[in-house]
N, C-alpha and C positions, 0 to 999 in steps of 0.2 A: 504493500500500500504506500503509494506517496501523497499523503498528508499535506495539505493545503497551509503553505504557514501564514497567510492571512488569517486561519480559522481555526488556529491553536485549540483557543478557549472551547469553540466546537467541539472538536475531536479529545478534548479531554473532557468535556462531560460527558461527553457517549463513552469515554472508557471508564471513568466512575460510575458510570450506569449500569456496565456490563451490556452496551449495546452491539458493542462492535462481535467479528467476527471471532474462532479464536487467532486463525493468522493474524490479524490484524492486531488484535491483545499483545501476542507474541512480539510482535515488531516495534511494538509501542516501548515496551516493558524494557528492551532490548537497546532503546535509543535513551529513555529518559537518563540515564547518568550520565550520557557524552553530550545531552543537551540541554543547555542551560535552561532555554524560553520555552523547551515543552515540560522541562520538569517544573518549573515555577506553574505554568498553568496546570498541570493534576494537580501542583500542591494546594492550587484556590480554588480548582472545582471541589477539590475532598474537602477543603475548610468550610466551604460555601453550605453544600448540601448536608452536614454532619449535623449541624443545631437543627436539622427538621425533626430528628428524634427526641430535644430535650421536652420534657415534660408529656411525654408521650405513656398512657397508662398502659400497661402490660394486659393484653387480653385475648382471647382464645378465638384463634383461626380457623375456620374449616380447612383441612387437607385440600380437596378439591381446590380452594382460593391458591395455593403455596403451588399444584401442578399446574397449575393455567400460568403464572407467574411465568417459574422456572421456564414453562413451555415457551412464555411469549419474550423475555428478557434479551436472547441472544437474535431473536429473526428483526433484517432489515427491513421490510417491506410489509404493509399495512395498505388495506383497499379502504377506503371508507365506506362506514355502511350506512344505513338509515337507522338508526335508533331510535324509539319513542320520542315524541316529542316531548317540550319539555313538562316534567313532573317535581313531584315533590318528595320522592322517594328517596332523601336526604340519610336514613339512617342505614340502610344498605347502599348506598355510595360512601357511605362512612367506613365503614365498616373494609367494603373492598379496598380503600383509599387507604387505610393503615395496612392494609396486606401489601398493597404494590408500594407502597414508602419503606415499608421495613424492607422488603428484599433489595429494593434499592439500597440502604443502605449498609445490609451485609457485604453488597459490592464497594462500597465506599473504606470501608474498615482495613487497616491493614498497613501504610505507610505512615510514618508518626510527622512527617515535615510539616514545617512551621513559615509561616510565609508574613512579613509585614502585607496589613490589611489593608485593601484597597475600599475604595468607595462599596459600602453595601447596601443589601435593599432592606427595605425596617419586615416585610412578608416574605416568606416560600412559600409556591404551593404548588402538588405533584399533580396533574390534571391524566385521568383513565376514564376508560370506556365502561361500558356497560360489564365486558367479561373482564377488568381488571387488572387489564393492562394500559402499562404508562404511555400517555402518547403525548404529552408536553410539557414543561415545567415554565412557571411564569416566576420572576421577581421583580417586586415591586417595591420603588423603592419611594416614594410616596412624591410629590411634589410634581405629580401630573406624570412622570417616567415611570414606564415600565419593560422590561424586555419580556420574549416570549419565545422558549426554542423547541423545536420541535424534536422529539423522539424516534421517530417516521417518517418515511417516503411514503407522504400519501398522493394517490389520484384524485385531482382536486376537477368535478364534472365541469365541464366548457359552461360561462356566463357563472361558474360560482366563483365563494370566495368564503373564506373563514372569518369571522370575526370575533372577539376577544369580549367578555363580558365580564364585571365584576359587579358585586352586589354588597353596597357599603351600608345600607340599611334596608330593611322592610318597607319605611315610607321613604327612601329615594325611589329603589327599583331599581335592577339590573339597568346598570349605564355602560354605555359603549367602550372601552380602552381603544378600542380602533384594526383596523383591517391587518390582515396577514397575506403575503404576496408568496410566489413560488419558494421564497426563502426559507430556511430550514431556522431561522435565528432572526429575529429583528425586534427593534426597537421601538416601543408605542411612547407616543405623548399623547393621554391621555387627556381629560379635564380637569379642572380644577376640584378636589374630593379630597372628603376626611383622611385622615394618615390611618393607613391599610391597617388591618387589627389582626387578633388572634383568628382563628376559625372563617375569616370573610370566604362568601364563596366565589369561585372563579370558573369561568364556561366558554368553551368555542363550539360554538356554532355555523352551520352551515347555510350560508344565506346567499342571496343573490347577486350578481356582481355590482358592487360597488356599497355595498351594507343594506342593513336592514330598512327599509323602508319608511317603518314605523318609528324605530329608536329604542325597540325591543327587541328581545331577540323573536326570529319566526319563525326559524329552520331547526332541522334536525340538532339534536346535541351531540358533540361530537366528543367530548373528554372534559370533565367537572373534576373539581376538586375542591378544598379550602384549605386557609394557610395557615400558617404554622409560622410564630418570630423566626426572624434571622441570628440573631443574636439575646 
């Protein structure tokens, strides 16, 4: 694999994700001590994603959730489906949302490096589908910015387009963060909104080219999550 070094930061969080291939693992693993800028970038994706576990209550998983995991962790390629529209089914998306965060972060455990901290975001939050697998991680770091990368090559259908949701109160209502392009990684500016909290939830949806029409969301949901401090 030749690794794109504009997109370090990229290719180190899909290796703390355990997305990548195993060659691909391998080769990584192989270069980090003769390279300076890919080993500091695993050192900030592992510091980054490590505080999603703190304050996280210990609680009992169905097996089946842990095989769909394992199953879904290492494949590159994801089709989008149609999923229900949106619900309220908040406590079983909980629920899968602590199974695909912990296994993430068994992938993340393991090197102890220390890195001076760069600008962080005040939320994480691991965004999965219906069956439980991770398909985006969003940080938000409050002051209308937020980034948003994807986990997957998805097929995104001609005149669509994804777009990014967050929900900072029950009477604001799910408001826009803003569209996502072919890109695999991009950067939203946002509106102006309260500084991002524990548990806020976050949603991409599948909507028609150029956003939602309404200023809600109307399409399919495509991978929800909520977040968890950064720090």
């Amino acid at each position: 694999m030749t690794y794109d070094r504009n997109n370090l930061a990229g290719i180190a969080d899909e290796y703390v994700l355990g997305l990548l291939e195993p060659a691909e693992t391998a080769e990584i693993e192989a270069q980090i001590e003769g390279d300076a800028e890919l080993k500091a970038a695993v050192a900030t994706s592992r510091e980054r994603f490590l505080p999603l576990d703190m304050g996280v209550e210990p609680a009992t998983v169905e097996e089946k959730f842990w095989r769909k995991i394992e199953a879904a962790l290492p494949a590159r390629q994801a089709v989008v489906s149609t999923p229900p529209a949106n619900d309220n089914r908040r406590n079983g998306w909980r629920a899968t949302a602590l199974s695909a965060l912990a296994a993430a972060l068994l992938m993340a455990v393991g090197l102890g490096w220390s890195l001076t901290r760069v600008v962080e975001p005040v939320v994480i939050a691991v965004l999965i589908n219906e069956a439980g697998e991770a398909q985006a991680v969003v940080e938000d770091f409050g002051s209308e910015k937020a980034t948003v990368r994807l986990l997957r090559d998805f097929d995104v259908p001609e005149g669509k387009t994804f777009q990014v949701w967050t929900l900072p109160s029950q009477e604001m209502g799910p408001v826009s963060l803003g569209l996502i392009d072919r890109a695999r990684s991009v950067r939203l500016q946002g509106p102006s909104l309260p500084a991002p909290r524990n548990d806020q939830l976050y949603e991409i949806t599948l909507e028609q080219q150029g956003g939602s029409p309404t200023g809600r969301p109307t399409g399919p949901i495509i991978a929800k999550g909520f977040a968890r401090p950064a720090h």
